[in-house]
C-alpha positions as CSV (number, residue, x, y, z in Angstrom):
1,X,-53.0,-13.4,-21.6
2,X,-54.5,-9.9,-22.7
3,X,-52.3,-7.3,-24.1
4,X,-52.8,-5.2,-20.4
5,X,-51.7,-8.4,-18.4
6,X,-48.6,-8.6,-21.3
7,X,-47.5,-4.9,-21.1
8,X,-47.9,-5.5,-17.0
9,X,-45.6,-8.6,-17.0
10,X,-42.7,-6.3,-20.0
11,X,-42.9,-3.4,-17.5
12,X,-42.2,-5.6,-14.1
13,X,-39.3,-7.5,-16.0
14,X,-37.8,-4.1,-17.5
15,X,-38.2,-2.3,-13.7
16,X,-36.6,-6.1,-12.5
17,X,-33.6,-5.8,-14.8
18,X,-33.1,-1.8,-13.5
19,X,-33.5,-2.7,-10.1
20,X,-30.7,-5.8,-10.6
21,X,-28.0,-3.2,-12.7
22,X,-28.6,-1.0,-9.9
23,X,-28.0,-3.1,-7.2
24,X,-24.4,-4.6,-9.2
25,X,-23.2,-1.4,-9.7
26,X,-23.8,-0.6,-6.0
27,X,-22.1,-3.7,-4.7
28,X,-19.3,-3.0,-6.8
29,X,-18.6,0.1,-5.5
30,X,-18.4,-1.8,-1.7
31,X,-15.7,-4.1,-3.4
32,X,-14.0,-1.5,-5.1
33,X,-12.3,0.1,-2.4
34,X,-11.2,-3.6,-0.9
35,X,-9.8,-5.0,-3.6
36,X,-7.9,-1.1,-3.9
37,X,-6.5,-1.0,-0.7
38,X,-5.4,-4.7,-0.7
39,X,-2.0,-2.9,-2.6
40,X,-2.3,0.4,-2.0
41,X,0.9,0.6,-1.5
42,X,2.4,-1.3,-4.4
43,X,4.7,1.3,-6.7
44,X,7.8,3.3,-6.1
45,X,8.5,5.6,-3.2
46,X,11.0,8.0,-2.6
47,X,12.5,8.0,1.2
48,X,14.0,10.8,3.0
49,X,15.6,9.4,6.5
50,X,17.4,11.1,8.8
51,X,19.4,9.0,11.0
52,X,20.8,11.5,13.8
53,X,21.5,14.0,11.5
54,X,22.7,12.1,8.4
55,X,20.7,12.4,6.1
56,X,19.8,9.7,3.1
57,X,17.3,9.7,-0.1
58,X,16.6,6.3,-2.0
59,X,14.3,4.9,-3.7
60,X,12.2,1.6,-2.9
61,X,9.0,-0.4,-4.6
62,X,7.1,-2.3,-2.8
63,X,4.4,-4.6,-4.1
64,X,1.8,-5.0,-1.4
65,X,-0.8,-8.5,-1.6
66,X,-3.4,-8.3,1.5
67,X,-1.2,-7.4,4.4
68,X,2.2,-8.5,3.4
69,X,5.1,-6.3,1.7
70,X,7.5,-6.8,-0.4
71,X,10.0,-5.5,-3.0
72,X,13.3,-3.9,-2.8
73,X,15.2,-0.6,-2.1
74,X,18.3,0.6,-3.8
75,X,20.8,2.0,-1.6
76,X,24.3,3.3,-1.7
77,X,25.5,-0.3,-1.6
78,X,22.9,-1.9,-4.3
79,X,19.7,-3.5,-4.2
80,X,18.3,-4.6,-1.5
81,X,15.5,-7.1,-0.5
82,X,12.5,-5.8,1.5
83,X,9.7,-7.8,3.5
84,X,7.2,-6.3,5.8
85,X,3.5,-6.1,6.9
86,X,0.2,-3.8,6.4
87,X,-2.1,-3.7,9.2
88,X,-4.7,-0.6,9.0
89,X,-2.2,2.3,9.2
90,X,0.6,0.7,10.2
91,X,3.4,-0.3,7.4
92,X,6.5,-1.9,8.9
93,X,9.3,-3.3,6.7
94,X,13.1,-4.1,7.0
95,X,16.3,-4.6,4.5
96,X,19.6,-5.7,5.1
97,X,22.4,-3.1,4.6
98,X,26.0,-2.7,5.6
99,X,28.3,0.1,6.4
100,X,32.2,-0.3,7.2
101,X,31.7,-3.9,6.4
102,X,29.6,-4.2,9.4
103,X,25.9,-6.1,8.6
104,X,23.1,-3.9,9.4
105,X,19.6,-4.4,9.6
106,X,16.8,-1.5,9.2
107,X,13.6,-1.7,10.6
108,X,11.1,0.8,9.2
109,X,7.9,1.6,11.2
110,X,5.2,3.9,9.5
111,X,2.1,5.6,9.6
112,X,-0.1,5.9,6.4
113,X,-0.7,9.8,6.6
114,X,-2.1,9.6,3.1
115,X,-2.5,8.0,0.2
116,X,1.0,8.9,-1.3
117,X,2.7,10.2,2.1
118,X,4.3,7.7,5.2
119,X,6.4,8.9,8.0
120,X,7.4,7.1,11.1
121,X,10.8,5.8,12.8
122,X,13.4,3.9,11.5
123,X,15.7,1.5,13.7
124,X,19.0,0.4,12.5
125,X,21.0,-3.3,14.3
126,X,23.1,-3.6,15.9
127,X,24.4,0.1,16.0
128,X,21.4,0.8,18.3
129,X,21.0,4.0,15.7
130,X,17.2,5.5,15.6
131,X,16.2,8.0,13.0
132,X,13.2,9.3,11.2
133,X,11.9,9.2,7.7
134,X,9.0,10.4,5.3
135,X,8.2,8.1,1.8
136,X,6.6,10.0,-1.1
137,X,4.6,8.1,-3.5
138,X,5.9,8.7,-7.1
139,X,2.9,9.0,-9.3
């Protein structure tokens, strides 16, 4: 092989071993956002509700894996156990509660508005009580 065909060969290896870092680092930035959003919402947020014109603050953390939800949210009353879903948007979870020794149930359903914001509706069973609330992200 003449020193032309080996500086040929050195040059289409080096522009082959570019071309390959390239292409990694541009297939990692596809995954990147996947693997992200698969628990985007994992951490501790701060909820504001209203339920018809009582208003509440606590705290919950959620640890999201694909589209499921769970963690906990402490309340008035203690701890509390959460489970719920993920699908696009869409965040819905629930937590047992009580209040005059009655057992509740709250059903949260949410819109994503950003990364650290939700808002949507919350239900609470069997009182047949609706209200609203917004969850900041603490950072």
């Amino acid at each position: 092989m003449s020193f032309a065909e080996r500086m040929a060969a050195g040059r289409f290896r080096y522009i082959m071993e570019e071309f390959m870092q390239i292409l990694l680092g541009l297939l990692m930035l596809l995954v990147l956002p996947v693997v992200a959003a698969d628990s985007a919402l994992s951490g501790t947020w701060k909820i504001e509700a209203d339920f018809e014109g009582n208003p509440r603050s606590y705290a919950c953390t959620f640890r999201q894996e694909g589209g499921k939800l769970t963690g906990s949210c402490k309340l008035d009353q203690g701890e509390r156990d959460i489970t719920g879903e993920v699908s696009g948007q869409r965040v819905t979870w629930k937590h047992k509660a009580e209040y005059n020794g009655e057992a509740l149930t709250l059903t949260y359903v949410g819109t994503v508005e950003s990364p650290s914001q939700i808002k949507g509706n919350v239900d609470v069973q069997p009182m047949a009580v609706t209200g609203t609330f917004t969850a900041a992200k603490e950072l």
